[in-house]
Each structure stands twice: as structure tokens, then as C-alpha cells.
DRENLOTOR-832819 format. One record per residue: x, y negated, z negated of N, C-alpha, C, O in turn; residue in three letters; residue number from 0. Coordinates in Angstrom, 2 decimals. Layout:
% residues N
REC  n.c1  n.c2  n.c3  ca.c1  ca.c2  ca.c3  c.c1  c.c2  c.c3  o.c1  o.c2  o.c3  type  seq
REC  X  Y  Z  X  Y  Z  X  Y  Z  X  Y  Z  ala  NUM
...
END
This chain:
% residues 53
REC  n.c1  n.c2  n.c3  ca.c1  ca.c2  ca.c3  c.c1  c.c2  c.c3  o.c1  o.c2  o.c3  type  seq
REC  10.73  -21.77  -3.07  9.80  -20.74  -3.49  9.97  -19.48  -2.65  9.80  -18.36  -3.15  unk  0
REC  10.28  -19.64  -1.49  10.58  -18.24  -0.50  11.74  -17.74  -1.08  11.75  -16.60  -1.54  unk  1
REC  12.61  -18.37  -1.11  13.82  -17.89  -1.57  13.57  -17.11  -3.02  14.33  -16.19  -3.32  unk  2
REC  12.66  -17.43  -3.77  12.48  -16.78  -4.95  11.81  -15.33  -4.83  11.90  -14.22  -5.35  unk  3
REC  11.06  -16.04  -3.78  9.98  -14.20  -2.78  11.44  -13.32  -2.81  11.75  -12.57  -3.73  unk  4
REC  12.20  -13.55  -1.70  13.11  -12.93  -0.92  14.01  -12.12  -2.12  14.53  -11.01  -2.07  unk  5
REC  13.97  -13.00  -3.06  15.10  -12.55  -3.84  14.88  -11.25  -4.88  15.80  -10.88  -5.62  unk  6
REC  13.48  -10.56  -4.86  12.84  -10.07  -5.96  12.93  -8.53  -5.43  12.71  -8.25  -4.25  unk  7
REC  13.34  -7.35  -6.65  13.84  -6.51  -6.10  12.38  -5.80  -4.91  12.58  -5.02  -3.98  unk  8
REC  11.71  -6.09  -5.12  10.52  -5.20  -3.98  10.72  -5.57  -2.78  10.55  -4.78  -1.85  unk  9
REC  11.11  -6.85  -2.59  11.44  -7.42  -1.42  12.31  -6.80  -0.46  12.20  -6.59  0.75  unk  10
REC  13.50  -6.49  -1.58  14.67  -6.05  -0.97  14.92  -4.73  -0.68  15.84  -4.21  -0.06  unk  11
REC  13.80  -4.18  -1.32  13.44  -2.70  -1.35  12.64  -2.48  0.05  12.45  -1.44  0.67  unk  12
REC  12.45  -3.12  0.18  10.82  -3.01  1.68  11.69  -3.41  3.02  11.47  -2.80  4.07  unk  13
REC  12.83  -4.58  2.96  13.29  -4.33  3.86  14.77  -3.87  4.22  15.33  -4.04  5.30  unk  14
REC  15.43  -3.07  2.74  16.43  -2.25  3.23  16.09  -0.09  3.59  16.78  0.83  4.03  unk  15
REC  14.95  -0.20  3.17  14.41  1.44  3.03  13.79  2.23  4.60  13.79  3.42  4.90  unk  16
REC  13.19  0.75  5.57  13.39  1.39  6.76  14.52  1.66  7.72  14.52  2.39  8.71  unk  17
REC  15.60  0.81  7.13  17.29  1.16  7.55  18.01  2.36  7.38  18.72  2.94  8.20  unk  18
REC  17.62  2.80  5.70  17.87  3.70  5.19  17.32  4.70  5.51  18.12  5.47  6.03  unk  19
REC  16.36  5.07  5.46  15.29  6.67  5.62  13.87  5.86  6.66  12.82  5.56  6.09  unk  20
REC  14.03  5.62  8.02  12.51  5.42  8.46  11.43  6.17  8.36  10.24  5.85  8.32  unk  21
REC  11.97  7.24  8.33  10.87  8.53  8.47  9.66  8.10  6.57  8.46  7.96  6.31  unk  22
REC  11.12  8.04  5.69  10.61  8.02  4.32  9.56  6.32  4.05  8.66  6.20  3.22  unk  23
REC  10.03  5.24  5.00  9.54  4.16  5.40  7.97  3.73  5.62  7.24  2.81  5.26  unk  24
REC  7.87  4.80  6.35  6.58  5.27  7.43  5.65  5.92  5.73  4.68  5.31  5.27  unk  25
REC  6.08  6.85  5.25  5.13  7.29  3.95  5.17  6.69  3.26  4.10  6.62  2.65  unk  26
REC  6.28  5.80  2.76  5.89  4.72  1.55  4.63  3.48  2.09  3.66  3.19  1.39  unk  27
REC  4.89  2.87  3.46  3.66  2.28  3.76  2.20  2.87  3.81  1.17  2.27  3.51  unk  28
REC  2.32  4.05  4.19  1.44  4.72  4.05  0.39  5.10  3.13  -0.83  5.07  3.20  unk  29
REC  1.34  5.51  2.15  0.97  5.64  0.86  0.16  4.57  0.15  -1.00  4.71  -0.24  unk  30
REC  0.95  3.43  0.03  0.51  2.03  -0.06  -0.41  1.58  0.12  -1.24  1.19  -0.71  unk  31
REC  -0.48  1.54  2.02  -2.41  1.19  2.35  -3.26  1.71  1.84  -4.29  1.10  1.56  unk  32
REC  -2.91  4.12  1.33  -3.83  4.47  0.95  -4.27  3.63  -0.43  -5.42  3.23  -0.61  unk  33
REC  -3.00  3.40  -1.50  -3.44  3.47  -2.57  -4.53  1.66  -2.48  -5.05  1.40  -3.57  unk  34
REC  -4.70  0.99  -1.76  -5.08  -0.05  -1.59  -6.63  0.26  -1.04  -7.65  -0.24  -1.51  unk  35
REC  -6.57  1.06  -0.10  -7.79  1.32  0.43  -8.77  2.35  -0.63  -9.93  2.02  -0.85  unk  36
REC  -8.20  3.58  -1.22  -9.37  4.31  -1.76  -10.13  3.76  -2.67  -11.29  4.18  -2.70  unk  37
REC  -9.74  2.68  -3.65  -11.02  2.40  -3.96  -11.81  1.53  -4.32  -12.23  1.39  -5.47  unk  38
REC  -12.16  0.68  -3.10  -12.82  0.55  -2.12  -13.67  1.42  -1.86  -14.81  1.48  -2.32  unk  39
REC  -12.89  2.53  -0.74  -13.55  3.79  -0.37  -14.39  4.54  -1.66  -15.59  4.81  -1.63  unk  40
REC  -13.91  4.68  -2.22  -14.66  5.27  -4.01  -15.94  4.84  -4.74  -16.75  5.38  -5.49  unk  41
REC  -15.70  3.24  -4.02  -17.08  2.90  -4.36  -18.17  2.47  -3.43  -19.34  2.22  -3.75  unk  42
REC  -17.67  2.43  -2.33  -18.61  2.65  -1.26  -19.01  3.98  -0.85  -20.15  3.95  -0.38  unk  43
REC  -18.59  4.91  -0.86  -19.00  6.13  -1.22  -20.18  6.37  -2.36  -21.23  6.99  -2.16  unk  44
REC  -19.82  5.82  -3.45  -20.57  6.12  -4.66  -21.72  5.39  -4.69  -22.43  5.78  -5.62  unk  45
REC  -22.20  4.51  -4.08  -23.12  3.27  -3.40  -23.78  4.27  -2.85  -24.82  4.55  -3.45  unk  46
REC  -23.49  5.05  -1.69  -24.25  5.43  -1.03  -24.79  6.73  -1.67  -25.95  7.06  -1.41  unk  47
REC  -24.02  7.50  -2.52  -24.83  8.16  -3.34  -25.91  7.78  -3.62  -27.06  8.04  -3.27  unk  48
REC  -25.26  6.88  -4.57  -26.58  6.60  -5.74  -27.65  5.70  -5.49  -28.53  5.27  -6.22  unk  49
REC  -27.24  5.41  -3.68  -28.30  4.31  -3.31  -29.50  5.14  -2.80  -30.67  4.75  -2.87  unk  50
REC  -29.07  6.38  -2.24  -30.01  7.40  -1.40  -30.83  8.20  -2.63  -31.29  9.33  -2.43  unk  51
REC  -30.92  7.76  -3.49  -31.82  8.72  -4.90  -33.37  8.16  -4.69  -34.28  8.54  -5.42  unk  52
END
């Protein structure tokens, strides 16, 4: 089953791209956490809006 992980192109993408460009490495993770974290953030935000009425 790992071997099936390992073998899948994202895999191979994630760990040949900090070899390639680290700098570009660093913003794709980046990017990532953001797109994982805002929303979340979007609706805890919006909670507190609409909780303070």
C-alpha cells in the first residue's frame, strides 16, 4: 500500500520540487497550509460576526 502512496504523481511532485526550485518549495507549502487553513478561518470569523448581533 505505501508503495502505491509513493508511486502517485503528487508524491513525486512534493519530493522532487524542493530539489528543483526550494525557494518555489517554500510557496507551494505555503500556499497549501493557506488554502487548508482559510476556511476554517472564514467561518470562525463569520461566527463571531453573527454571534455578536
Amino acid at each position: 500500500m505505501l508503495a502505491t502512496l509513493i508511486a502517485r504523481p503528487e508524491w513525486q511532485f512534493a519530493t522532487v520540487l524542493p530539489r528543483a526550485a526550494p525557494l518555489l518549495a517554500g510557496v507551494w507549502w505555503v500556499l497549501l497550509i493557506l488554502r487548508g487553513l482559510l476556511p476554517a478561518a472564514y467561518s470562525l470569523q463569520q461566527g463571531s460576526v453573527h454571534g455578536s448581533e
